[in-house]
Kinemage of the C-alpha trace (Angstrom):
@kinemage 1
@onewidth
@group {chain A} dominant
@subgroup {mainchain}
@vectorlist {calphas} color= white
{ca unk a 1} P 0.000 0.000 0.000
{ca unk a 2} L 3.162 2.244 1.088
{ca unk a 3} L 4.559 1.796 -2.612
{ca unk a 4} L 1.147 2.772 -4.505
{ca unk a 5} L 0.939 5.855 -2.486
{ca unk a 6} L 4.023 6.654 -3.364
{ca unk a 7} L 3.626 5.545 -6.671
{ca unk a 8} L 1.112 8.409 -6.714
{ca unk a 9} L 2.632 11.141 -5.240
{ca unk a 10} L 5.855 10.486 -7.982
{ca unk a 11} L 2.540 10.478 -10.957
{ca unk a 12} L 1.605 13.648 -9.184
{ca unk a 13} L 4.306 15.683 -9.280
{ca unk a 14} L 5.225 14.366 -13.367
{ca unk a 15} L 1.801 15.836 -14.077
{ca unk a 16} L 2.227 18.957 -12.561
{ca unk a 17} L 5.618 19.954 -14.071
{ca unk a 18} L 4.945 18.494 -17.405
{ca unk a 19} L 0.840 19.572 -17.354
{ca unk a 20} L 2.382 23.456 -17.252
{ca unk a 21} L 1.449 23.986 -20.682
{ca unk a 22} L -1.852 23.855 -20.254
{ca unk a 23} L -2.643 27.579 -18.887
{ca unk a 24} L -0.467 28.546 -21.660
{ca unk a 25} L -2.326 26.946 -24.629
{ca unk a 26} L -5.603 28.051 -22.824
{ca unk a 27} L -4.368 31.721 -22.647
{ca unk a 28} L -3.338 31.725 -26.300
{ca unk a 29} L -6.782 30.001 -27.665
{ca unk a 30} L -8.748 32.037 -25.613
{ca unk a 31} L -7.198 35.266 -26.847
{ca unk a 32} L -9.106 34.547 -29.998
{ca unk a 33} L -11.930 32.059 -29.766
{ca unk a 34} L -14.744 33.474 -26.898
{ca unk a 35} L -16.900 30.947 -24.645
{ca unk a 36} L -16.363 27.522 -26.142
{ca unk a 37} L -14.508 26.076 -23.282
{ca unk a 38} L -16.018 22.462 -23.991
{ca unk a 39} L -14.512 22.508 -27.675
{ca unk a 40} L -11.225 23.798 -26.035
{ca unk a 41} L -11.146 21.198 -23.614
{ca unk a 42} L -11.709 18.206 -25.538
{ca unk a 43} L -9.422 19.235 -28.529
{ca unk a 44} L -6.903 19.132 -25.924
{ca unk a 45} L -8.215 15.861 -24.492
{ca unk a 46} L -8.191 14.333 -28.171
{ca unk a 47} L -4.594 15.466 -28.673
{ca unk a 48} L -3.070 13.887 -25.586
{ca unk a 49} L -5.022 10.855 -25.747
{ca unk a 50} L -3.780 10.287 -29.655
{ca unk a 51} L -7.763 10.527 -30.470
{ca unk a 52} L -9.713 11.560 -33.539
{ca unk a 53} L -12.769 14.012 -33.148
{ca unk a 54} L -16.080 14.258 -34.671
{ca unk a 55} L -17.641 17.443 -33.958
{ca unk a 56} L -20.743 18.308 -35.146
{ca unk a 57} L -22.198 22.330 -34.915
{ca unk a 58} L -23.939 24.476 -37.644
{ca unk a 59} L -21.934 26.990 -39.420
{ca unk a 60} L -20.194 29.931 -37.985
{ca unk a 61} L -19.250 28.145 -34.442
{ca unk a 62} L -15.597 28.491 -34.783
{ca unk a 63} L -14.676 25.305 -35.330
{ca unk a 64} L -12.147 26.388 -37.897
{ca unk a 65} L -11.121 28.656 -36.020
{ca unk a 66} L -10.620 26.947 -32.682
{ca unk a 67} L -8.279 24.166 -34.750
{ca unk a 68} L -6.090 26.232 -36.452
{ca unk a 69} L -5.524 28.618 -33.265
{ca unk a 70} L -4.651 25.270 -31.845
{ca unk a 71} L -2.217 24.440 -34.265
{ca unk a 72} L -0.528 27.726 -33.875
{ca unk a 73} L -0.112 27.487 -30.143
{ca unk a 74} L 1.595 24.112 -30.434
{ca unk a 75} L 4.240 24.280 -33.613
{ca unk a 76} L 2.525 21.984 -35.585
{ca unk a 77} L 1.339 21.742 -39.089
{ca unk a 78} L -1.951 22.214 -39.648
{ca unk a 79} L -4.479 21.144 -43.052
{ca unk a 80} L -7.870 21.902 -43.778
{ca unk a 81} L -9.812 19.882 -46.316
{ca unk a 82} L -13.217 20.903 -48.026
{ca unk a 83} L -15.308 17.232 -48.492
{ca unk a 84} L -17.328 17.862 -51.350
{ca unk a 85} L -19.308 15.075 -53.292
{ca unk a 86} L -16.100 14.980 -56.177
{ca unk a 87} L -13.613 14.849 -54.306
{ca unk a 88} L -10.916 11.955 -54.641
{ca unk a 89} L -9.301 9.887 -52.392
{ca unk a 90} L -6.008 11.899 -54.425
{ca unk a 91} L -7.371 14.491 -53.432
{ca unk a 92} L -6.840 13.906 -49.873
{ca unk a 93} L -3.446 11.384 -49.781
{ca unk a 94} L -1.811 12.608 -52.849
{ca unk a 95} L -0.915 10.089 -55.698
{ca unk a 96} L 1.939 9.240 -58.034
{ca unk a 97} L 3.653 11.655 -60.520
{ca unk a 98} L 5.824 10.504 -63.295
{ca unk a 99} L 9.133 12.212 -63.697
{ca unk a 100} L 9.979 12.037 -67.465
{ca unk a 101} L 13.916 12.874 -67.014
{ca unk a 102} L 14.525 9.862 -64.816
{ca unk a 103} L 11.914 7.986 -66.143
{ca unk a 104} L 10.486 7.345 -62.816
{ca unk a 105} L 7.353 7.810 -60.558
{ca unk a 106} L 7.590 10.265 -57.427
{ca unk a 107} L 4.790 10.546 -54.344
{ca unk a 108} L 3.770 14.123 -53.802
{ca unk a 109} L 2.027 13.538 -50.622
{ca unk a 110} L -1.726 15.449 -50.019
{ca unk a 111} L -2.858 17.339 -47.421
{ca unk a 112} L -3.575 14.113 -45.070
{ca unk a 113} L 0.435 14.487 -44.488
{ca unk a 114} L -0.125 16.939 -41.402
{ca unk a 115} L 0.130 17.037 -37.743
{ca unk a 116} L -3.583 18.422 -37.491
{ca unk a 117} L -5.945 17.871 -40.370
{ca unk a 118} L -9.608 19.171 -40.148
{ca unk a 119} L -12.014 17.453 -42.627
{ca unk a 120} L -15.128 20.068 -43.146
{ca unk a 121} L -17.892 19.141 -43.871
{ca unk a 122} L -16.857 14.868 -43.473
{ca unk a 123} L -20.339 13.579 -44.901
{ca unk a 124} L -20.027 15.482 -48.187
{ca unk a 125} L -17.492 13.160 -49.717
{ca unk a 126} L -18.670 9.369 -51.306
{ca unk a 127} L -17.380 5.948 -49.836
{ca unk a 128} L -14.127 5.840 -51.462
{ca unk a 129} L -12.588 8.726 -49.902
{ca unk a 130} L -14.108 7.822 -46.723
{ca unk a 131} L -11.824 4.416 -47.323
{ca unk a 132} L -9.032 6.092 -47.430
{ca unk a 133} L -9.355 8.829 -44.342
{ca unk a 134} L -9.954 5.474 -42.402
{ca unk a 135} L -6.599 4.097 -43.655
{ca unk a 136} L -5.064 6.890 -42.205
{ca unk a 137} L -7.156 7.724 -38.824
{ca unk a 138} L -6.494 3.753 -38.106
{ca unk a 139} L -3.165 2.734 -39.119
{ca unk a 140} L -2.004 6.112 -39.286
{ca unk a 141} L -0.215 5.386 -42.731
{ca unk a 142} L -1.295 6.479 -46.197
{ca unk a 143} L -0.511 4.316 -49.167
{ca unk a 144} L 0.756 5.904 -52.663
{ca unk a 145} L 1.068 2.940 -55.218
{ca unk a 146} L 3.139 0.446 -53.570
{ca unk a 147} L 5.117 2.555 -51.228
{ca unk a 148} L 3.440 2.878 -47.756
{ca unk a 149} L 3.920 6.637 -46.191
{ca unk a 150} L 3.959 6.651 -42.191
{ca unk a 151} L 2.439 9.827 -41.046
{ca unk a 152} L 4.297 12.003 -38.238
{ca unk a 153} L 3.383 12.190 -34.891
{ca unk a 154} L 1.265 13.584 -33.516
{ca unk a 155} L -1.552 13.108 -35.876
{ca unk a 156} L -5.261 13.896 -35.897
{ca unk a 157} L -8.199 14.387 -37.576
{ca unk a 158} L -11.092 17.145 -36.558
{ca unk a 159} L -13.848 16.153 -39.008
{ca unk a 160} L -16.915 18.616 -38.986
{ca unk a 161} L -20.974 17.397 -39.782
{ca unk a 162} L -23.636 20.091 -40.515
{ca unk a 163} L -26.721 18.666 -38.480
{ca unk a 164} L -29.158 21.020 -40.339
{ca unk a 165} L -28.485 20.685 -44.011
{ca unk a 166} L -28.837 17.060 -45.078
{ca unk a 167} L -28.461 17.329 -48.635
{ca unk a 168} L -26.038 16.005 -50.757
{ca unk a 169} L -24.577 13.911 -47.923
{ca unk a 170} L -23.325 10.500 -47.482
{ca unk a 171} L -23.973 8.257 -44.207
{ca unk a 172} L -20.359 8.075 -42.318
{ca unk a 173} L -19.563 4.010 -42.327
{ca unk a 174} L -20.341 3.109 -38.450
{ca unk a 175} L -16.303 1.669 -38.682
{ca unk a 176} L -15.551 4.971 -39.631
{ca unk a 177} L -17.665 6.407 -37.140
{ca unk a 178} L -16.186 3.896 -34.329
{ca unk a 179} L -12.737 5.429 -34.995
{ca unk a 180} L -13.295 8.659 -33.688
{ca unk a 181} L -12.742 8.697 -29.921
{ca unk a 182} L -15.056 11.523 -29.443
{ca unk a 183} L -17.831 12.992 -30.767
{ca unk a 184} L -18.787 16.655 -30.063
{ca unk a 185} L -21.903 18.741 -30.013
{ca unk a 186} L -21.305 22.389 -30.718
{ca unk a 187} L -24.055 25.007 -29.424
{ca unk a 188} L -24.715 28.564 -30.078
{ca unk a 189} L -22.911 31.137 -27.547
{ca unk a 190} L -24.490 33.145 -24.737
{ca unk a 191} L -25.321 36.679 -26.168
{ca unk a 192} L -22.404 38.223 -23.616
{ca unk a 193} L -20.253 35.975 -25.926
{ca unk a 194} L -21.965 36.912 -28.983
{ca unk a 195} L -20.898 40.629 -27.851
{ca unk a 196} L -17.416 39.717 -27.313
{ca unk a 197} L -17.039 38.300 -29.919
{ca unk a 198} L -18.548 40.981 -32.408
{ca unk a 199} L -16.346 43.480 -30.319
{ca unk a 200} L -13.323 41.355 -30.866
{ca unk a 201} L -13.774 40.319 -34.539
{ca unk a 202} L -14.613 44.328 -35.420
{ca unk a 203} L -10.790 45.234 -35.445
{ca unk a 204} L -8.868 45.146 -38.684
{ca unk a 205} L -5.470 43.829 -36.946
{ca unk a 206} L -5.293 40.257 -36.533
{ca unk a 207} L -4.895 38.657 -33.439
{ca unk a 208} L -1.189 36.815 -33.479
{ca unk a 209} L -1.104 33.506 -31.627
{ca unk a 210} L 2.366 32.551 -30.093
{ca unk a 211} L 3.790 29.030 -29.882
{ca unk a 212} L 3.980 27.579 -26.491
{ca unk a 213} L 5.069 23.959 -26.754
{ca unk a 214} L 6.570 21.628 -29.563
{ca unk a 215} L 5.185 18.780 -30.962
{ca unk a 216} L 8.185 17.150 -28.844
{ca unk a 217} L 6.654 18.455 -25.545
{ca unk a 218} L 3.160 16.997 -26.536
{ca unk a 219} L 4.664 13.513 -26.992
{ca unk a 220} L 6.069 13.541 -23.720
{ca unk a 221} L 3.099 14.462 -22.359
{ca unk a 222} L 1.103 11.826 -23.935
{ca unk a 223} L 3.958 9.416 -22.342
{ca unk a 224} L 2.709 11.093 -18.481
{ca unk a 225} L -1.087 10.465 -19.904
{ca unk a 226} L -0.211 6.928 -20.115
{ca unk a 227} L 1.175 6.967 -16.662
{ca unk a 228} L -2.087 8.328 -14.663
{ca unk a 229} L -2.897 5.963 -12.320
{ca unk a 230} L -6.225 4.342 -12.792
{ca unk a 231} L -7.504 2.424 -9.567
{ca unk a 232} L -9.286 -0.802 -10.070
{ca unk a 233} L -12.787 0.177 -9.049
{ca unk a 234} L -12.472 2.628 -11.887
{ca unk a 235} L -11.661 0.268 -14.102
{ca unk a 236} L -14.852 -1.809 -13.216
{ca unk a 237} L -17.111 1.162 -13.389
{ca unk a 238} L -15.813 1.559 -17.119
{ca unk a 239} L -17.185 -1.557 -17.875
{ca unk a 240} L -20.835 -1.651 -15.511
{ca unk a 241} L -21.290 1.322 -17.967
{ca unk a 242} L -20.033 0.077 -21.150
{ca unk a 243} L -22.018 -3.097 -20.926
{ca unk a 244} L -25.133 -1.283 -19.435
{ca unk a 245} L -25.549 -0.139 -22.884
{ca unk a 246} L -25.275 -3.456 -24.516
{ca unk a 247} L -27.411 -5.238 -21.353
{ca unk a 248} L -29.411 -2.427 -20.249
{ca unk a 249} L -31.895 -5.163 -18.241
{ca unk a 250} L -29.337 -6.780 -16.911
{ca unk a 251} L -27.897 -3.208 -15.128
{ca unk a 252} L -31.395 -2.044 -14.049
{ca unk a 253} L -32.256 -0.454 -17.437
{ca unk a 254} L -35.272 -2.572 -18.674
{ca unk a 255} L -37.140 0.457 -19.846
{ca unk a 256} L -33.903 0.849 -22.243
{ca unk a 257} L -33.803 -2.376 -23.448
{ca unk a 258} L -36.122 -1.876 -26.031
{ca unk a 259} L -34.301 1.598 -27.029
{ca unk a 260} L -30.427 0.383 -27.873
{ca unk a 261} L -30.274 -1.865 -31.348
{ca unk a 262} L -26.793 -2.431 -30.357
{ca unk a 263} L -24.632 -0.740 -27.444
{ca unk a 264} L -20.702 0.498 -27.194
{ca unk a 265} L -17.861 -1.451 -29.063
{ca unk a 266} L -14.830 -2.568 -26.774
{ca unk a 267} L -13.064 0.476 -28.615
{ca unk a 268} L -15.569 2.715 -26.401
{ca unk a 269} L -13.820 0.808 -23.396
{ca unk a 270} L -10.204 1.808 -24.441
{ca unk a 271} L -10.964 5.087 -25.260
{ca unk a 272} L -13.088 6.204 -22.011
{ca unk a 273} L -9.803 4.757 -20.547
{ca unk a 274} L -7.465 6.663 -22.024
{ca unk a 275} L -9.734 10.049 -22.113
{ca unk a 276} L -10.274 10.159 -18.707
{ca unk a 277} L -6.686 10.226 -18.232
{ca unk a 278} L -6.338 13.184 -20.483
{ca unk a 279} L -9.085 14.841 -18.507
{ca unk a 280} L -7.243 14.014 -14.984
{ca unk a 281} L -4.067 15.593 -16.881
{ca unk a 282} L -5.973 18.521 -17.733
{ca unk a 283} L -7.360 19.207 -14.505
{ca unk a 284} L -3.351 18.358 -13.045
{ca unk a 285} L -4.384 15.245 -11.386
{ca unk a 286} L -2.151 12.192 -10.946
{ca unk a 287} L -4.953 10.164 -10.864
{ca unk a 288} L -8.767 9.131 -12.393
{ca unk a 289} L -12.287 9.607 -10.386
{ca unk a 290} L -15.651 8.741 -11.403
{ca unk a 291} L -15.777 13.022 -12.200
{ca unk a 292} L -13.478 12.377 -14.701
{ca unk a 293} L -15.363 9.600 -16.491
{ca unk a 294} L -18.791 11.127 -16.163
{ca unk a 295} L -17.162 14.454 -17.823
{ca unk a 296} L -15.969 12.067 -20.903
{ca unk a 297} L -18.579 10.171 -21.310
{ca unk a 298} L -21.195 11.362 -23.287
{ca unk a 299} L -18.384 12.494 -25.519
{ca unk a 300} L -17.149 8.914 -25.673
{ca unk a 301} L -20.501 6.962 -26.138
{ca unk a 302} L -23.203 9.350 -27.934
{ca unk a 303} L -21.915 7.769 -31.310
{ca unk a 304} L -21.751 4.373 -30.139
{ca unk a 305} L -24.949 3.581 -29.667
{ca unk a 306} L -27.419 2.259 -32.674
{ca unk a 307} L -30.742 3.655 -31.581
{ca unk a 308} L -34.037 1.605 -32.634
{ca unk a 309} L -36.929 2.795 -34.080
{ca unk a 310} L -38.997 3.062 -30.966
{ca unk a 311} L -36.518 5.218 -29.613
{ca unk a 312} L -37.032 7.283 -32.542
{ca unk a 313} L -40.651 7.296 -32.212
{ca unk a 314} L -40.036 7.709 -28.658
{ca unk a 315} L -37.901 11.061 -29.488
{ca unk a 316} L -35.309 9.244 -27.094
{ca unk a 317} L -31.461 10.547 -28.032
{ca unk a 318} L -28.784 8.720 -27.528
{ca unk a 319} L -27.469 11.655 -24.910
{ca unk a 320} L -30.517 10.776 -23.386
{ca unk a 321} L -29.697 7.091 -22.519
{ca unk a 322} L -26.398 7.516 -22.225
{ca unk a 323} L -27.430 10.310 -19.413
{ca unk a 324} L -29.712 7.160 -17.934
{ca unk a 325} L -26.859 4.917 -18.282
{ca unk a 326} L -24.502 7.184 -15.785
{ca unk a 327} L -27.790 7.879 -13.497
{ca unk a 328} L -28.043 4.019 -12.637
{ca unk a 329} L -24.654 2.557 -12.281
{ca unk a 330} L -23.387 2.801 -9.125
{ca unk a 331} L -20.523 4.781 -8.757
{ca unk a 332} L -17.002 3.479 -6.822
């Protein structure tokens, strides 16, 4: 018992030096993007837990904006990519060019080949190029011909859905969908932000954003991430609620049962895991509570879940059980 306190207090104290960054990239984002503390939070999150993010707002949230100020404040390279309905998977990883002087082929890469790639607009673009954003988002590798391209660290994707404008869109594969570790919903700002923000955006001189850690500093953190201790009662609470949305009778949730087609893959397991950690990090912790996975959560699961028809008719969300889910099991 002596050794895992101490264990602890050494986590502790890793966190807090290395977790200094934190107020920095906050002060720098914050400069320009008003309100929005949720998005700023869990782009964080995604990048320390390695993690892809779906976020889904209507127009004019910042969500551009928010990514590439991130970017900025962290020295790394940053892509955006309109998905429109004819685009190419080229389009995206780049393809083969022939060099006629030495009678050879040579890759010029695509915008994929970035540290932080934002995919507007994901559900615009057909099946094919869907194909090969997975190839990257999973392996983390993009293949040109028959030359396989590993992508740098760190890597990840911000895609962007429209939930208003349906038209002209393609259905995300659900093993697409599975891949991203969280999924966001964006809402409007308070009208004291609004104000801000119209008094902000009114002056002509850009706001600068200064770099406050390398891409080197973020993989060390990631390496502290991995090292937050999570106690075993945590662990089991991880699963009650992963499997209460597969066996929702079994976990006190008959009036659900009838709701959930199909509940959380064992991904949603790993990554709750791992994005609570981030969270601890955030909040300079050495160490996981029950906060920290209720904060995740919905983030984690509200994509997860395959909703049947009389939870449609129902008007029953899948925030909504997902909300029941963390209201019924029992927490350590």
């Amino acid at each position: 018992m002596t050794q895992a306190v101490h264990d602890i207090d050494q986590i502790q104290s890793l966190v807090e030096k290395e977790s200094s960054f934190i107020g920095k990239i906050n002060e720098q984002m914050q400069s320009v993007i008003v309100g929005q503390s949720y998005l700023l939070d869990r782009l964080l999150i995604g990048l320390l837990a390695d993690g892809h993010l779906l976020i889904e707002g209507v127009p004019g949230l910042a969500k551009t904006l928010a990514v590439n100020t991130l970017a900025s404040a962290i020295k790394a390279t940053f892509r955006r990519i309109q998905f429109t309905p004819d685009l190419l998977p080229a389009d995206l990883t780049g393809t083969l060019i022939y060099n006629p002087q030495k009678a050879e082929f040579f890759a010029r890469k695509g915008p994929i080949f970035a540290n932080i790639v934002l995919a507007d607009e994901i559900n615009r673009a057909p099946a094919k190029v869907q194909s090969a954003l997975l190839e990257a988002m999973q392996e983390r590798q993009v293949t040109l011909g028959e030359e396989t391209h590993i992508l740098e660290k760190p890597f990840m994707v911000l895609a962007t859905q429209n939930p208003i404008e349906q038209e002209g869109t393609y259905p995300l594969p659900e093993a697409q969908v599975d891949r991203f570790m969280l999924k966001l919903k964006i809402t409007y700002p308070s009208p004291s932000e609004e104000r801000m923000i119209m008094d902000r955006m009114s002056s002509s001189r850009p706001i600068e954003v200064q770099p406050v850690i390398s891409t080197d500093d973020l993989l060390r953190a990631r390496e502290v991430v991995g090292q937050i201790y999570v106690d075993d009662k945590i662990k089991d609470y991880i699963i009650n609620i992963i499997f209460a949305t597969r066996e929702p009778a079994r976990y006190g949730l008959k009036d659900s049962a009838d709701l959930i087609e199909y509940g959380a893959s064992p991904r949603a397991t790993l990554y709750l895991h791992v994005a609570a950690r981030a969270h601890a990090f955030i909040q300079g912790r050495g160490y996981v509570t029950p906060e920290d996975i209720k904060a995740i959560g919905a983030d984690v699961l509200r994509h997860r879940l395959a909703l049947t028809y009389e939870a449609e008719a129902e008007n029953v969300t899948a925030d909504d059980l997902v909300a029941r889910v963390f209201d019924t099991i029992e927490v350590p």
